[in-house]
C-alpha positions, 0 to 999 in steps of 0.5 A: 687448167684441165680441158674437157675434151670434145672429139669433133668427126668430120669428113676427110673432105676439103670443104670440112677440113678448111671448116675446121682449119682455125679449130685444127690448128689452134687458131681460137681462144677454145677457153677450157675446151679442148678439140681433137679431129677424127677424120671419117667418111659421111656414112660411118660418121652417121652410124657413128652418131646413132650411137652417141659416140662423138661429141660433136660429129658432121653428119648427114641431113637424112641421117638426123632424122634418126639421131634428134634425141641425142644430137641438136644441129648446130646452125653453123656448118651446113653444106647447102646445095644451092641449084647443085648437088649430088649427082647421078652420072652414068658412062653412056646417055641415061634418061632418069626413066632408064634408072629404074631398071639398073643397080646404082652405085650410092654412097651409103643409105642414111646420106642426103643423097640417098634421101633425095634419090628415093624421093626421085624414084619413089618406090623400089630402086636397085642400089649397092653401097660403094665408099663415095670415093670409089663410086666414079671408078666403079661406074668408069671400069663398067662394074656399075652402069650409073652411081650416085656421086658426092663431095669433089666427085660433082666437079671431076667426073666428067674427067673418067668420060661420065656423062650427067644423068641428073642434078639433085640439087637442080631437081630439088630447087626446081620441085621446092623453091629451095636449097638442098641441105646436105650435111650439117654438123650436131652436138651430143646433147648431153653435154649441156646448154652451156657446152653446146653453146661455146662449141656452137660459137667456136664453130661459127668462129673457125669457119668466120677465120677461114673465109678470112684467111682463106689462103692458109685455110686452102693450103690446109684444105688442099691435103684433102683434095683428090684429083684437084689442083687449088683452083678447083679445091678453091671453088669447091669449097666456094661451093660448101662453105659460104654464107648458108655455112655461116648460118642456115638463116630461115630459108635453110631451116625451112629447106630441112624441116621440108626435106625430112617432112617429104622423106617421111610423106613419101615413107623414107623415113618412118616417123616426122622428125622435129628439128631442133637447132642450137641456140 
């Protein structure tokens, strides 16, 4: 039997890679699909996405705010910021006041974080897009005064001596009531009901196989972890992948119809954007 091909983009991220472990691995009945895995950071997945050029691609919350006519989120695969998230982190005591008048360091303008540090500071800040991974070096070595920092980053930065400037995702729980969603993964919709929806279960399933064989999921996940050991690429993605990850359930569908709905309220993002999952 000849399988349809299906290419899934996703960060090279532990949190992604034990999401997708059963999938990578060949743990799952696919039936007359096939999976192939391209690995790439957040924001070039997003602009990949604007184009249409992956089936099935992990991409920013902000980002989907631009891509609703060609992709439906999938409600399996969120990562939900429940009381944390991105971070700004500074190398001396900075207040949020004190942002305004610095260049930050951000990891790309159509990620989540980005959205919710314009929502912080409305109106003009000062940035620079760094790859998310060079961001902690660049604000350590001087280069920058503060960056924005996301993935693993908001559990080793204090390692290169930063300090906190602000939590985003305690800011927003604390302005909203709730979660931060940040990324989530979407389906091209020209695939079709049918296709969309095996892709959709087959989904939810690695991720149900991976909480259920979370050892072999971690050893996985752990190729992806830079500068953790297990025990800190374990609560990682104890922090990513978890129940809101099974499902975004009606409080995580109203935390991203509330995020894009208050990016466009604060003209971030130009148009009302309707949110469509996959059912």
């Amino acid at each position: 039997m000849t399988k349809r091909l299906i290419t899934v983009g996703h960060s090279p991220d532990p949190d992604d890679a034990f999401m997708f472990y059963a999938l990578a691995h060949d743990k799952l009945d696919t039936g007359d699909l096939a999976f192939r895995h391209e690995l790439q950071d957040i924001e070039t997945l997003n602009r990949r996405a604007l184009k249409g050029e992956l089936e099935v691609s992990a991409v920013s919350i902000h980002a989907y705010a631009y891509l609703a006519d060609k992709y439906a989120l999938l409600p399996s695969g969120c990562s939900m910021g429940d009381r944390y998230g991105p971070m700004v982190v500074a190398r001396k005591p900075l207040t949020v006041g004190d942002l305004r008048a610095i260049t930050i360091a951000v990891p790309g303008t159509m990620t989540t974080a980005f959205l919710a540090l314009r929502l912080l500071l409305p109106g003009d800040i000062h940035y620079e897009v760094v790859p998310f991974d060079e961001i902690i070096p660049a604000v350590a070595s001087g280069r920058f005064e503060a960056g924005l920092i996301i993935h693993e980053g908001q559990l080793t930065f204090q390692n290169q001596d930063l300090q906190l400037v602000i939590d985003l995702g305690v800011w927003w729980q604390d302005k909203t009531g709730l979660p931060l969603p940040l990324g989530g993964n979407a389906v091209r919709r020209d695939l079709g009901a049918a296709t969309m929806g095996a892709i959709s279960r087959l989904l939810k399933e690695s991720i149900q196989y991976a909480l259920a064989h979370r050892q072999d999921a971690l050893g996985h996940a752990l190729k992806y972890a830079r500068d953790m050991d297990l025990g800190l690429a374990d609560r990682f993605v104890g922090m990513y992948v978890n129940d809101w990850t099974l499902d975004y359930g009606p409080r995580g569908r109203a935390a991203v119809a509330r995020l894009l709905d208050e990016g466009h309220r604060a003209g971030v993002i130009p148009h009302r954007v309707a949110v469509d999952f996959v059912e």
